[in-house]
N, C-alpha and C positions, 0 to 999 in steps of 0.2 A: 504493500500500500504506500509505505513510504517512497518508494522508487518512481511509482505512478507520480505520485503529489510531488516530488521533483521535478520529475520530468515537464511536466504541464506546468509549474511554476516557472521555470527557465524560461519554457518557450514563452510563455504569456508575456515575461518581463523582459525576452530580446524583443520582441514584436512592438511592445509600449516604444521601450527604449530606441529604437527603431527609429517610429515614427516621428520621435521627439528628435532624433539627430538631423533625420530628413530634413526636418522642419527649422530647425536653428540653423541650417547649412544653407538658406534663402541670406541669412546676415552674416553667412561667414564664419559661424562655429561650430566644432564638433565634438559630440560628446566621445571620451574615453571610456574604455574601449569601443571601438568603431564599428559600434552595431547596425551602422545602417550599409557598412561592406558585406553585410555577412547577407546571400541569397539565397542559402539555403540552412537547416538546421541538422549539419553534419556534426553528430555529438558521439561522443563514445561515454558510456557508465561504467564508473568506477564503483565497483565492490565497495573495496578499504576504505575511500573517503564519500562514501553517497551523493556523490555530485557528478555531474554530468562535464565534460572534458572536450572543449570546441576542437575540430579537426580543421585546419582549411582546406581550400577545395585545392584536386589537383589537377584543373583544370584551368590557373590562375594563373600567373608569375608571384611570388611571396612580396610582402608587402611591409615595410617598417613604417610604422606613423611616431613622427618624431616634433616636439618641441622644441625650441633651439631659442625661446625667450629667455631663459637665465644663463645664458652665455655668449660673452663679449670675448672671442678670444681675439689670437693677434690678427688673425688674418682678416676678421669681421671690422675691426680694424682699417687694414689697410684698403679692405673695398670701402667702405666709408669715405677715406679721402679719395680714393682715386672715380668713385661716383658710378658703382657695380653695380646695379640689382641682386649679384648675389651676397651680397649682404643687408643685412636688416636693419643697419643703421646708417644707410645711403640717403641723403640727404637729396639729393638730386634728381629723383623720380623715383622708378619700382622699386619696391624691395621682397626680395623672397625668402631670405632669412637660410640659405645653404652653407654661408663659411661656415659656422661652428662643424655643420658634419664635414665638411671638405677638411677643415683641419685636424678631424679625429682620421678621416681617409687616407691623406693623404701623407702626415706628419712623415711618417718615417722614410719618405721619397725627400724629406725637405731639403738638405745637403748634399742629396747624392748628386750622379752626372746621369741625371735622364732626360730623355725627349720627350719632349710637349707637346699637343696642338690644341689648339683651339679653330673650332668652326666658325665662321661670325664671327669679325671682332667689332662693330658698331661703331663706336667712338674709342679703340682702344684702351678702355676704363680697366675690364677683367683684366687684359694682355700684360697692363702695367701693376697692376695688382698680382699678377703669378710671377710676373719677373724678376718684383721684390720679394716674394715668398720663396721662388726659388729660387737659392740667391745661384746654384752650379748647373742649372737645366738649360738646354737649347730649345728656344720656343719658335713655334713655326705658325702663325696665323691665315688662317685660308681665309679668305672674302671674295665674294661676288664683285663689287663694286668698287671700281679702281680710284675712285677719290676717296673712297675711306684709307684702302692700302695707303695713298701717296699721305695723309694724314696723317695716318699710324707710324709712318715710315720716317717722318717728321720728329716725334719722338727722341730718335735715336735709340732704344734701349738696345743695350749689348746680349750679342749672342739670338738676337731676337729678328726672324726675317719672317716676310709675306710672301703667298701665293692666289695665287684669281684659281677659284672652285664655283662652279654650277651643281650646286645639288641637285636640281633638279634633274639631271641627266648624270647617272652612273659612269659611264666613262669619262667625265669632267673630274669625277670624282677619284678616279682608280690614276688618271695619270695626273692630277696634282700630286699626289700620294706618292706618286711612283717617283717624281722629278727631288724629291725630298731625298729619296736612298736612305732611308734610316727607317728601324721598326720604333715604334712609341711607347711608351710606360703609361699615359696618359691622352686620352683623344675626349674633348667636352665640345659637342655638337650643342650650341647656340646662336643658329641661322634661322631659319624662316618657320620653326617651330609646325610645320604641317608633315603631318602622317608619313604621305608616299616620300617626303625629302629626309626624313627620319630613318624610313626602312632601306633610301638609297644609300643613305652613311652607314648601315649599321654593317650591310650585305658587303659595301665597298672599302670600306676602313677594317677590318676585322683581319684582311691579311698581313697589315701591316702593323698590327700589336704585338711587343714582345708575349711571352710565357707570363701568365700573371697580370698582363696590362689588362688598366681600366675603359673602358669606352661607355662615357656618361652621356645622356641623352638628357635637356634640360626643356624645363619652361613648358611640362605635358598639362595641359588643358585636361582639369577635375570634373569638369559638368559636359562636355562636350558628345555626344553618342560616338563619334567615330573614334575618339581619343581614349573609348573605353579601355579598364585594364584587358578583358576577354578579345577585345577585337586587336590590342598588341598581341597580347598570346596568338592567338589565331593566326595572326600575317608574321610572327617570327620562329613558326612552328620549323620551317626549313632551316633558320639559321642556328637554333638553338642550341646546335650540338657544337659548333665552335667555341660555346662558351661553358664554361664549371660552373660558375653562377650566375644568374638572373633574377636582379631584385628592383622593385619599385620603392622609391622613399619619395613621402608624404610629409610637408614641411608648415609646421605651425607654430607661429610666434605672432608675439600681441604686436609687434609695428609691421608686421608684411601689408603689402598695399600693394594687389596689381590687376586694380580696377577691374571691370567685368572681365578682365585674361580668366581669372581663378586657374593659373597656372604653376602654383608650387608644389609641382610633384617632379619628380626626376624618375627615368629609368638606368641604373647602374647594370654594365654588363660586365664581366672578368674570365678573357682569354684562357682556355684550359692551358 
């Protein structure tokens, strides 16, 4: 009896609790734990402790939901001055609130001698932000648009060059890549933020990762149907096996601010 009257409790109180995330996710919060991800009530019963033991689906990519309000590290910091959206205390338009996890990500690459890229460099704000974080890396910035390059390139930072990428067409993609001659530790696609230019980086940049490298995919669209997590799953069902892990991170802090985008999710990939 007791096991029934659990069971039926849970469910009653995902389904409330539920509703109630749905509903606060109209002004942009979410309740902990993130019961309104959960679409089905995939539970296992525990004997020992009579409580019911959420399973996620494996039909998903896994999913971290992280707050990153109580922490100002260095690198939150330096996007700050140099005017990033990835940091959450950017004064200067969006904020998504990512350095604190990029500097738990990243930290122990911070000294070495690795290669970099970055997709999209905008106004060169992040570019100049990773070149002071890392103070021994070779950074290689791809952009579409040759007056940002001549911009950026303005700059001067050392060790730090550009190259013109079309994402939107795969072989744009595979011979910037190629003209590089180096594999990456690090590849953070922050271009045109739409699906099919997302799957063109992930298919196209993936040969070119060492053992281990990361390849972030940034600025995914939370409310969007096509930006669904199941419909990435779905369209990187072919690529998945070049990677040992595939995770989405879910990014919440009390100053993020990026207007109807509601784009603070990231997809992390990591090179077998």
């Amino acid at each position: 009896m007791k096991k029934i009257y659990r069971i039926l409790s849970k469910k009653f109180s995902y389904f409330l609790l539920s509703f109630l995330s749905r509903l606060l996710s109209i002004f942009d919060y979410k309740i902990i734990p993130s019961f309104s991800d959960i679409s089905d009530y995939n539970f296992k019963y525990s004997e020992n402790t009579r409580r019911l033991i959420f399973e996620p689906s494996k039909d998903l990519f896994p999913k971290l939901i992280i707050d990153t309000s109580h922490q100002k590290s260095e690198l939150c910091k330096l996007g700050s001055k140099y005017g990033t959206n990835k940091s959450a205390y950017n004064t200067f338009g969006h904020r998504s609130g990512y350095t604190p996890f990029y500097d738990l990500l990243f930290r122990h690459l911070r000294n070495q001698k690795i290669n970099f890229a970055e997709i999209g460099i905008e106004s060169n704000a992040s570019t100049r932000m990773w070149r002071k974080y890392f103070s021994n890396a070779k950074i290689i910035g791809f952009e579409y648009e040759e007056i940002k390059i001549k911009k950026a390139k303005s700059h001067n930072l050392k060790n730090t060059t550009y190259q013109k990428i079309d994402v939107t067409n795969r072989e744009s993609i595979k011979k910037a890549f190629s003209k590089t001659k180096v594999k990456f530790d690090i590849i953070i696609d922050d271009s045109t933020h739409f699906l099919e230019h997302q799957l063109n980086i992930v298919a196209k940049t993936h040969p070119f990762l060492n053992k281990n490298g990361i390849l972030i995919i940034e600025d995914i669209f939370k409310n969007r149907k096509e930006h669904s997590e199941r419909n990435y799953f779905n369209k990187l069902k072919k690529l998945k096996n070049y990677f040992k892990d595939i995770y989405f991170v879910e990014f919440h802090n009390l100053n993020n601010y990026t207007a109807s985008w509601k784009c603070e999710k990231i997809l992390v990939l990591i090179k077998k």
